[in-house]
KOLVEXLO-39682 format. One record per residue: residue number from 1; residue in three letters; chain; x, y, z of N, C-alpha, C in turn. Coordinates in steps of 0.05 Angstrom, whole numbers, always signed. Layout:
! KOLVEXLO-39682
- NUM, ALA, A, X, Y, Z, X, Y, Z, X, Y, Z .
...
//
This chain:
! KOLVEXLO-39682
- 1, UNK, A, -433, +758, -519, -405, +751, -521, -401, +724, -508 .
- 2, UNK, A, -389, +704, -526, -389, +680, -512, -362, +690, -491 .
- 3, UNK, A, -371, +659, -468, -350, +662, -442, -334, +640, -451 .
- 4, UNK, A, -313, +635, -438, -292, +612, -438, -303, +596, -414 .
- 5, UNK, A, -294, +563, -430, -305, +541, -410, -292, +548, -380 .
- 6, UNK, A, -313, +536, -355, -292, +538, -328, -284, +506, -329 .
- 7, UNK, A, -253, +504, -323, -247, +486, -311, -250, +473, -283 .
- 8, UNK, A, -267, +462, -283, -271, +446, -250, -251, +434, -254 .
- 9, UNK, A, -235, +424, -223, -213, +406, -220, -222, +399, -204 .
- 10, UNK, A, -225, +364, -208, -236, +345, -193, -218, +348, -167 .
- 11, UNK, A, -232, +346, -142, -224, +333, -121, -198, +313, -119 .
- 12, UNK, A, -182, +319, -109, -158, +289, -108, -168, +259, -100 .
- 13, UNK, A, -164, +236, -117, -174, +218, -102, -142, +202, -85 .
- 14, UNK, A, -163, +201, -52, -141, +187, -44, -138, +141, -51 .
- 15, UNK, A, -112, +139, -58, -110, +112, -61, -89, +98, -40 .
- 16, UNK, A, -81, +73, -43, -68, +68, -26, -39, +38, -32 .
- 17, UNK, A, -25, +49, -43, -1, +39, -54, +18, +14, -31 .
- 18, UNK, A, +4, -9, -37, +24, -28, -24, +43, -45, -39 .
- 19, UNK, A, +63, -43, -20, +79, -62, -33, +102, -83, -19 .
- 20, UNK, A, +98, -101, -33, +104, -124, -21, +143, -128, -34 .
- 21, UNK, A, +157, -136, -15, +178, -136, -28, +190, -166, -18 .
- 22, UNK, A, +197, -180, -30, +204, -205, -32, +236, -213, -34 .
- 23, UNK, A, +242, -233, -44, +279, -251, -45, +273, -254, -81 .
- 24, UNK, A, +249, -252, -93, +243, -255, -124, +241, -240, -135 .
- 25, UNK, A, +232, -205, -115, +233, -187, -130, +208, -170, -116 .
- 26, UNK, A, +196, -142, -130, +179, -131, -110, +152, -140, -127 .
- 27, UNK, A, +122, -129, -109, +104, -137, -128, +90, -107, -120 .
- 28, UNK, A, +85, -99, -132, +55, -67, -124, +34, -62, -135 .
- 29, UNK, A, +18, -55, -124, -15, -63, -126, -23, -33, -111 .
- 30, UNK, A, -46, -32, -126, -56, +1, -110, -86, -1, -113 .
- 31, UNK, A, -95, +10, -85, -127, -5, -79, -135, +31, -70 .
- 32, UNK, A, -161, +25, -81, -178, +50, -61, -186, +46, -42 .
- 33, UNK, A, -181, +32, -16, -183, +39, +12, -161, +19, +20 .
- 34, UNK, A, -152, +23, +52, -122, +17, +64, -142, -22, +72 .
- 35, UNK, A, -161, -9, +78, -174, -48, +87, -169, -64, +59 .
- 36, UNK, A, -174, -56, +35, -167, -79, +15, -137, -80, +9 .
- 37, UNK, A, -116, -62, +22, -86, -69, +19, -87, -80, +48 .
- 38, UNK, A, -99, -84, +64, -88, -107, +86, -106, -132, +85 .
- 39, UNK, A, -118, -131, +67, -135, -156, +61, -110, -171, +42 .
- 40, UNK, A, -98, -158, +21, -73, -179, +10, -56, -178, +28 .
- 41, UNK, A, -45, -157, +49, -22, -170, +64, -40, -193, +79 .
- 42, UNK, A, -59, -197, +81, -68, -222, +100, -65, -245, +86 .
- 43, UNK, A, -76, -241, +65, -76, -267, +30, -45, -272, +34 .
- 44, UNK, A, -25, -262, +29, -11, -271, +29, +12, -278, +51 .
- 45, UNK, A, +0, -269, +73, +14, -283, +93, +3, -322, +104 .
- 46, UNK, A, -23, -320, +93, -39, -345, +95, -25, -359, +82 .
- 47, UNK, A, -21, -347, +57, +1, -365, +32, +29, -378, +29 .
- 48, UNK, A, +30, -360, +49, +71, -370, +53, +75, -379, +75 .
- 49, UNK, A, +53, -378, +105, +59, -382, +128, +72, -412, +129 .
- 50, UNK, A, +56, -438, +108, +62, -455, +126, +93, -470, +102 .
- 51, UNK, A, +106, -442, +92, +126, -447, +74, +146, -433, +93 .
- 52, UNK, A, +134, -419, +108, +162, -406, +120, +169, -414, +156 .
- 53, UNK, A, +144, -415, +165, +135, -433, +197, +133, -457, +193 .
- 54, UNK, A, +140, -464, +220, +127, -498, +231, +102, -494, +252 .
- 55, UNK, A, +105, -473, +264, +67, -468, +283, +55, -464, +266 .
- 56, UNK, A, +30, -462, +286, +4, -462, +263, -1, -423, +273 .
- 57, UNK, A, -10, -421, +249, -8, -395, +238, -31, -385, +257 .
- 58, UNK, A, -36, -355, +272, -46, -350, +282, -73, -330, +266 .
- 59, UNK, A, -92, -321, +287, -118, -320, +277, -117, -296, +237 .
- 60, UNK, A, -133, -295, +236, -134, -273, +197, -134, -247, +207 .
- 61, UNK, A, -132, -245, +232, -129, -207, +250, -109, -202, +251 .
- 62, UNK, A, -87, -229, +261, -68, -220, +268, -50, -237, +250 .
- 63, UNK, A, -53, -255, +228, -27, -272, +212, -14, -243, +201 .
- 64, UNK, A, -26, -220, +175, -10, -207, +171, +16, -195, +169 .
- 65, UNK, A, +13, -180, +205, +23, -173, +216, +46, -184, +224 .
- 66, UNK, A, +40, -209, +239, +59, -228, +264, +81, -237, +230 .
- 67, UNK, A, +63, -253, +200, +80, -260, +189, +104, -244, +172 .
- 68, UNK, A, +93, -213, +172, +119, -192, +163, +145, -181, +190 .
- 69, UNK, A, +126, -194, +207, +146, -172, +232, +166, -207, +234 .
- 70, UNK, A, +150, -231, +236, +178, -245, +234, +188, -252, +208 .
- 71, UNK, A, +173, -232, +185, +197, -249, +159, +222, -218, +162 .
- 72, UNK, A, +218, -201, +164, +237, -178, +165, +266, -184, +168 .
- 73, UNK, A, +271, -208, +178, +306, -222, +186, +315, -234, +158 .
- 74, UNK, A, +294, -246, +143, +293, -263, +118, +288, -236, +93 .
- 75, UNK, A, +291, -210, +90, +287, -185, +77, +259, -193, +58 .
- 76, UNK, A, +235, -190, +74, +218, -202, +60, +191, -172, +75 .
- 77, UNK, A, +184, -158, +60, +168, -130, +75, +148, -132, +60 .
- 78, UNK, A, +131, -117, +71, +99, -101, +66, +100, -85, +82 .
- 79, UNK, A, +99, -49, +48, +91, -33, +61, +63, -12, +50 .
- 80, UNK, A, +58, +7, +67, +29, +14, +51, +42, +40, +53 .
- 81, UNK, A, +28, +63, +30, +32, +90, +28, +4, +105, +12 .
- 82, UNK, A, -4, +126, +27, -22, +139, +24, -15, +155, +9 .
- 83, UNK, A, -29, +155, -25, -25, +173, -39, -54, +202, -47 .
- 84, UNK, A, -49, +217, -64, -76, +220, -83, -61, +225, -110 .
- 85, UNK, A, -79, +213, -125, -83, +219, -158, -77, +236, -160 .
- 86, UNK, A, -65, +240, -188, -61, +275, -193, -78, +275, -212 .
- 87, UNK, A, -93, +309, -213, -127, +315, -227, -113, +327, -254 .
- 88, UNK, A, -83, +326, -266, -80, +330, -288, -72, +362, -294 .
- 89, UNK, A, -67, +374, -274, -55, +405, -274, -24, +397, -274 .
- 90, UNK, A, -19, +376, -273, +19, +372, -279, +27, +379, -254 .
- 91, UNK, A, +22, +381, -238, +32, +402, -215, +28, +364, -192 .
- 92, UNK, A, +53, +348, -192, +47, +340, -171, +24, +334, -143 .
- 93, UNK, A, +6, +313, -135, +0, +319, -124, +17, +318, -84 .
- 94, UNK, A, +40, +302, -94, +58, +302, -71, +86, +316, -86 .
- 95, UNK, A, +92, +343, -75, +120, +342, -75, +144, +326, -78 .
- 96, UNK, A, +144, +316, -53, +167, +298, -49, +163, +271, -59 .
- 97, UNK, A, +145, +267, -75, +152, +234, -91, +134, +211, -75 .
- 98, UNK, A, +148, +187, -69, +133, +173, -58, +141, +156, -30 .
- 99, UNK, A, +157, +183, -27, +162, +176, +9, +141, +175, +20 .
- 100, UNK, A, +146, +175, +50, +127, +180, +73, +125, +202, +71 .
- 101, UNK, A, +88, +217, +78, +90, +249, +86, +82, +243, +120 .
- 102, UNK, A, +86, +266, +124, +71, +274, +149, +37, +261, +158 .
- 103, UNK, A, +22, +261, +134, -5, +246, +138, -5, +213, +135 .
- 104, UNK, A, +18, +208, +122, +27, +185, +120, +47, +162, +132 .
- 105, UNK, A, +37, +141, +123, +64, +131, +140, +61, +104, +118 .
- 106, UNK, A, +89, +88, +130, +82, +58, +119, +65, +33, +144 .
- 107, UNK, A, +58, +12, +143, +56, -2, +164, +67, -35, +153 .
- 108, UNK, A, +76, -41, +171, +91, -73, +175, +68, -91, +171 .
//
């Protein structure tokens, strides 16, 4: 007697949703690990620093950072959100959308 196929359901993959929000509009990009979404907030803090400062831009560890926490007065953000893929059961793999959860957060 034949059996019916088993459905394996892949594993969730986790990704990592940043996004950059600007005075032109937003831009979002989604990377499989959180180091290649702070590798573009670095790219593009390099890119605008010496459009938006008169110092000289500090070290590729810390421009990121230093350049969103002082553009925040000018409504200019980067944020990151930890998602996973959904494996195609329709069923959400976050409830609540694409807030913050509890395992998650955004960072500046």
């Amino acid at each position: 007697m034949p059996t019916e196929p088993t459905f394996i359901r892949p594993d969730p993959q986790r990704v990592y949703v940043a996004i950059y929000e600007h005075p032109h509009g937003t831009d979002v990009r989604v990377f499989a690990n959180e180091d290649q979404a702070m590798c573009w907030r670095t790219g593009l803090a390099k890119e605008w620093w010496s459009d938006a400062f008169e110092d000289d831009p500090p070290p590729d560890d810390e421009i990121g950072e230093e350049y969103f926490e002082r553009m925040l007065e000018r409504d200019e953000f980067f944020s990151t959100v930890q998602r996973d893929i959904e494996t195609g059961d329709h069923t959400p793999a976050d409830q609540a959308g694409l807030g913050p959860s509890a395992d998650t957060g955004s960072s500046a």
